[in-house]
MIDREN-685847 format. One record per residue: residue in three letters; residue number from 0; x, y negated, z of N, C-alpha, C, O in turn. Coordinates in Angstrom, 2 decimals, padded with zeros to 5 digits. Layout:
(ALA, NUM, (X, Y, Z), (X, Y, Z), (X, Y, Z), (X, Y, Z)) ...
This chain:
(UNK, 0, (011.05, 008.16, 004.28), (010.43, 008.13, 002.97), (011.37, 007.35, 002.04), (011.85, 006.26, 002.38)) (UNK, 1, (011.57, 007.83, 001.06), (012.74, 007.27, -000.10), (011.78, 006.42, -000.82), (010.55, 006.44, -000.75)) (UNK, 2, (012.65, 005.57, -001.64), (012.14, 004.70, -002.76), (010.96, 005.45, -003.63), (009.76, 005.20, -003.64)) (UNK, 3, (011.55, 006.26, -004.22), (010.61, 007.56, -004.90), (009.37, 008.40, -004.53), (008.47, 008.91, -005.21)) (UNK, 4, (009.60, 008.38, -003.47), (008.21, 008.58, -002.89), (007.26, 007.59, -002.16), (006.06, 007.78, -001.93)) (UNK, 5, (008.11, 006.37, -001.79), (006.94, 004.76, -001.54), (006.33, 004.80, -003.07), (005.10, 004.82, -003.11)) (UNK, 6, (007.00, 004.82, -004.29), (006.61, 004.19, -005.41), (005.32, 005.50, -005.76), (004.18, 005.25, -006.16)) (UNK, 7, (005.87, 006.84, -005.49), (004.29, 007.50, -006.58), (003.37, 007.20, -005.22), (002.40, 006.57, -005.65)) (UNK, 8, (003.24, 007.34, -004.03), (002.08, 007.26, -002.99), (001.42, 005.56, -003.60), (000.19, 005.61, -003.62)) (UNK, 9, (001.86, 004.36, -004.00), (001.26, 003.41, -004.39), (000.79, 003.47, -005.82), (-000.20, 002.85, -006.21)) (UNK, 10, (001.66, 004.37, -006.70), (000.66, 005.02, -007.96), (-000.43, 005.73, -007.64), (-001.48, 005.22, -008.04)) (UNK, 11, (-000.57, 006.98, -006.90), (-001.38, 007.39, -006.32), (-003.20, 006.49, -005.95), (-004.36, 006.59, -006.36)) (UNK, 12, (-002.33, 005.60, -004.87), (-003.17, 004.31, -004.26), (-003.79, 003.75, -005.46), (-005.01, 003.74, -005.55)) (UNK, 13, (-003.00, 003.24, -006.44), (-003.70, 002.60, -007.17), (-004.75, 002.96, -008.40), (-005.69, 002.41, -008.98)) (UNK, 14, (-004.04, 004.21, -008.45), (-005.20, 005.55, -009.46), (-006.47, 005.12, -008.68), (-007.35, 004.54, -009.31)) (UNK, 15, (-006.67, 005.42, -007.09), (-007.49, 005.82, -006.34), (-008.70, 004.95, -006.43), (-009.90, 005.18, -006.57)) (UNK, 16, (-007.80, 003.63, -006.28), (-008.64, 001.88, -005.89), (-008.94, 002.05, -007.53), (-009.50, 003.15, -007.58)) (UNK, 17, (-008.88, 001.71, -008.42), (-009.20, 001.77, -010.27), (-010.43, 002.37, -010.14), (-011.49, 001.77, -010.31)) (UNK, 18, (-010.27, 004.13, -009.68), (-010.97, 004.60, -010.20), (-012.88, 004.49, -009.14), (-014.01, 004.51, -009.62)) (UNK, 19, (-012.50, 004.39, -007.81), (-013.30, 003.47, -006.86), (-014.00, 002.89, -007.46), (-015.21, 003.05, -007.65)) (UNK, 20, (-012.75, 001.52, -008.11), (-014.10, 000.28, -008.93), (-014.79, 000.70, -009.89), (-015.95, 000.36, -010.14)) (UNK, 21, (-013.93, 001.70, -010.67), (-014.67, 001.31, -012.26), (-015.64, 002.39, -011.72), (-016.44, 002.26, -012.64)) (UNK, 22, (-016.16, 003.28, -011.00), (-017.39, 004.00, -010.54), (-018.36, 003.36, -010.11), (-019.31, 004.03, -009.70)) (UNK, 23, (-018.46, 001.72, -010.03), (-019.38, 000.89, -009.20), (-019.16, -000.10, -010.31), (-019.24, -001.27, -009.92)) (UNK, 24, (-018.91, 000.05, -011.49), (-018.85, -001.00, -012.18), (-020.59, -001.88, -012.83), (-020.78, -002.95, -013.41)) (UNK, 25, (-021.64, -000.69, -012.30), (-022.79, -000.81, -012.85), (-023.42, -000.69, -011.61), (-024.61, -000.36, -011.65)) (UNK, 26, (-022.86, -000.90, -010.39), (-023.58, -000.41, -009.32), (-023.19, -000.36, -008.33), (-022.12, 000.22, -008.21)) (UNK, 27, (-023.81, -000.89, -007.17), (-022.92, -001.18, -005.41), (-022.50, -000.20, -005.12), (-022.89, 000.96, -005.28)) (UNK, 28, (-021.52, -000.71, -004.59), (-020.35, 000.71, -004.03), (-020.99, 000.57, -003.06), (-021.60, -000.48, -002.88)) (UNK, 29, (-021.02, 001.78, -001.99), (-021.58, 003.01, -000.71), (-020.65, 001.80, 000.14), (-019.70, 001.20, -000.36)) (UNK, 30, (-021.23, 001.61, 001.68), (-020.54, 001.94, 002.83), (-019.21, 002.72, 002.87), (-018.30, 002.24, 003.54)) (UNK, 31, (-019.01, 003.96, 002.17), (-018.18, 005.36, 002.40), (-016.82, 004.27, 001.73), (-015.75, 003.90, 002.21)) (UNK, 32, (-017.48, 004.03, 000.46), (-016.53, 003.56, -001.05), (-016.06, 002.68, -000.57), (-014.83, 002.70, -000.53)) (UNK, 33, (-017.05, 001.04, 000.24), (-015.93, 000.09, 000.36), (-015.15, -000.05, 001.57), (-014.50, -001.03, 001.92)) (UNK, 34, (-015.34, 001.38, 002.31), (-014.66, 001.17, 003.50), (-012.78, 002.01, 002.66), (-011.58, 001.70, 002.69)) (UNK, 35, (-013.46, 002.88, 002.16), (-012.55, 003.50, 001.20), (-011.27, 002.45, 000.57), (-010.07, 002.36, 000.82)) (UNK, 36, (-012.13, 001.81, -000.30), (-011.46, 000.50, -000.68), (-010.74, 000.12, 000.34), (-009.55, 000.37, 000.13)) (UNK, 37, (-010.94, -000.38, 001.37), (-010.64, -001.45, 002.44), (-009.10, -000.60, 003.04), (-007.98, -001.03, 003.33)) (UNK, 38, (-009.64, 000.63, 003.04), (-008.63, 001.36, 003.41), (-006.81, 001.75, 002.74), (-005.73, 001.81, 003.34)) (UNK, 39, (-007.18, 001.96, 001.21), (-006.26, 001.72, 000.42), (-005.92, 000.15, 000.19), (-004.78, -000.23, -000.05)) (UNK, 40, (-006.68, -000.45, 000.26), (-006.00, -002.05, -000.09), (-004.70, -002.11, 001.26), (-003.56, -002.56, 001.12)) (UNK, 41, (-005.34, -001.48, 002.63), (-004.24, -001.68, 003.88), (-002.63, -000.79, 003.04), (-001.50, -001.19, 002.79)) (UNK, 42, (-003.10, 000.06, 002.91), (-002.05, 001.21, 002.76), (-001.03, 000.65, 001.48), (000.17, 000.67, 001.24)) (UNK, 43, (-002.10, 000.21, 000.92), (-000.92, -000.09, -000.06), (-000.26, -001.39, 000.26), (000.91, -001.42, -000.14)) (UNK, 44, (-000.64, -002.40, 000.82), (000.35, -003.60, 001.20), (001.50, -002.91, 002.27), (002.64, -003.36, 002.39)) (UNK, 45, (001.12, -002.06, 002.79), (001.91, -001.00, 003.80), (003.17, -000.60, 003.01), (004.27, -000.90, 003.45)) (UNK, 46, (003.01, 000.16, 001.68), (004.00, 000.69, 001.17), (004.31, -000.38, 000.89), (005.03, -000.93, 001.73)) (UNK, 47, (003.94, -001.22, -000.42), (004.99, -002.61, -000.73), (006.40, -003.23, 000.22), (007.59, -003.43, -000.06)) (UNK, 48, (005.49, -003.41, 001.56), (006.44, -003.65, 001.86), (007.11, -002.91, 002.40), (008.18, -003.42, 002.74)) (UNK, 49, (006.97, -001.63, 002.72), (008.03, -000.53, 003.14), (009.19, -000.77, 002.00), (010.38, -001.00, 002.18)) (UNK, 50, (008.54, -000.66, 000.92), (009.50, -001.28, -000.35), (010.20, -002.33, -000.40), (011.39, -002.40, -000.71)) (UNK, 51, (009.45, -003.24, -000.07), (010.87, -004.51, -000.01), (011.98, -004.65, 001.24), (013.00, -005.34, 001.37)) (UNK, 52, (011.45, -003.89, 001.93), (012.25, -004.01, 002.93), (013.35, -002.78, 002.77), (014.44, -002.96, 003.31)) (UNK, 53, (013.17, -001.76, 002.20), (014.33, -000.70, 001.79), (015.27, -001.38, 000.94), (016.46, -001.25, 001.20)) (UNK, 54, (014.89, -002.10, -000.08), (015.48, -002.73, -001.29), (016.21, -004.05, -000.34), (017.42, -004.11, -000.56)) (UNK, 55, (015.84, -004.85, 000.42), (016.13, -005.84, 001.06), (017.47, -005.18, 002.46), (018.57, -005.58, 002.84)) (UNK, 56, (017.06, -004.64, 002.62), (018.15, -003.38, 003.70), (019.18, -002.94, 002.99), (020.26, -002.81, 003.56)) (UNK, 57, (019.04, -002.62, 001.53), (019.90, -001.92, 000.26), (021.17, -003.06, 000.01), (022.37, -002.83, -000.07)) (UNK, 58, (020.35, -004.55, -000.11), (021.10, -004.77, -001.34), (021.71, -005.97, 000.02), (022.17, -007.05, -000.35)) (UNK, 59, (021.64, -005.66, 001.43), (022.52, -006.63, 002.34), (023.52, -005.87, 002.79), (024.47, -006.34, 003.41)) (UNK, 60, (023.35, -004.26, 002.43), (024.86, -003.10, 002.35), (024.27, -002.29, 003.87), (025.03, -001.67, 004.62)) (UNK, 61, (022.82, -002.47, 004.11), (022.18, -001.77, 005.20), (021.80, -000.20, 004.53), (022.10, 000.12, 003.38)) (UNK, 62, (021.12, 000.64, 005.45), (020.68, 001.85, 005.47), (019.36, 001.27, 004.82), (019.22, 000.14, 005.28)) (UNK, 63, (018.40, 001.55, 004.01), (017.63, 002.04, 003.47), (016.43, 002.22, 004.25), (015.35, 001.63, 004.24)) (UNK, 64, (017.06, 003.55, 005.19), (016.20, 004.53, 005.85), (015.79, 003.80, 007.24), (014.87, 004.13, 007.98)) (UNK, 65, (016.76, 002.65, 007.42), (016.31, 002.07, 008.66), (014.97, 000.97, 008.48), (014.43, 000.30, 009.36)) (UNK, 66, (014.69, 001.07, 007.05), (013.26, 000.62, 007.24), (011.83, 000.87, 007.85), (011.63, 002.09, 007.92)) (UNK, 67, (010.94, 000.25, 008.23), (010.02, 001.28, 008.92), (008.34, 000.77, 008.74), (008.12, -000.45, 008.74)) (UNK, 68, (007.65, 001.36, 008.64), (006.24, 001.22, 008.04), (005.04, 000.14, 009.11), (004.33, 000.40, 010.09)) (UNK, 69, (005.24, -000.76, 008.54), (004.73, -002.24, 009.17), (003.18, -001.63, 009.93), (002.65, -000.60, 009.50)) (UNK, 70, (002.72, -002.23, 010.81), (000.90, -001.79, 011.39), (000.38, -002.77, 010.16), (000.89, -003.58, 009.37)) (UNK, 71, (-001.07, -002.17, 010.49), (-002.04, -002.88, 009.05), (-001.92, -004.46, 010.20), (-001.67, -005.45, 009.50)) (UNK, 72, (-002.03, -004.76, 011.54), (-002.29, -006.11, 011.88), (-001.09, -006.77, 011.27), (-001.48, -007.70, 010.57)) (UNK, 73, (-000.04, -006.68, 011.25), (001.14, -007.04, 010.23), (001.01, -007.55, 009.23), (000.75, -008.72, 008.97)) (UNK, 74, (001.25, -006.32, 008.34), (000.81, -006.52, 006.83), (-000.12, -007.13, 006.30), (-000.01, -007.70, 005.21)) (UNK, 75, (-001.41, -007.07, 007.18), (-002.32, -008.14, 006.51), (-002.46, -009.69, 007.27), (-003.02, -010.67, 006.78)) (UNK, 76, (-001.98, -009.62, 008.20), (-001.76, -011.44, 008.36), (-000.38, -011.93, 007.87), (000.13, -012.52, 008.82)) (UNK, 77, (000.28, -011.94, 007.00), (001.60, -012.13, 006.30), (000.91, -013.51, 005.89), (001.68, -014.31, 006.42)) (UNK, 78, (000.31, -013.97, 005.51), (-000.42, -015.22, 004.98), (-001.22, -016.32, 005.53), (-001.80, -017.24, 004.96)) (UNK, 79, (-001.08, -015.91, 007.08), (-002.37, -016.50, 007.97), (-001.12, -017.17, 008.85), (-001.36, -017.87, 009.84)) 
């Protein structure tokens, strides 16, 4: 996956999550919705850093392509 296509799949993502909330803006989101949610919030910390790590691979005179798409247990304990 190239730069260009990490970046519209997290435009994508983020159309998705926007339009999620502002549909529950007057009203509890479903089971369906915040698992929905829960789901794009993974995916997209997923791409990010598929992203920094292409750009970080790029600019040490590495391949790009030898980056590779982190598990959600990963990506979401980065902080823990």
């Amino acid at each position: 996956m190239d730069d260009n296509t990490v970046l519209v799949r997290i435009s994508q993502l983020a159309d998705e999550e926007l339009e999620l909330e502002e549909s529950h803006a007057d009203m509890p989101a479903s089971k369906e919705d915040l698992a929905r949610l829960k789901t794009i919030e993974v995916e997209l910390d997923q791409c990010w850093d598929l992203l920094r790590q292409r750009r970080a691979r790029r600019h040490a005179g590495l391949d790009p392509d030898g980056a590779t798409l982190r598990s959600e247990e990963v990506v979401e304990k980065y902080l823990q």
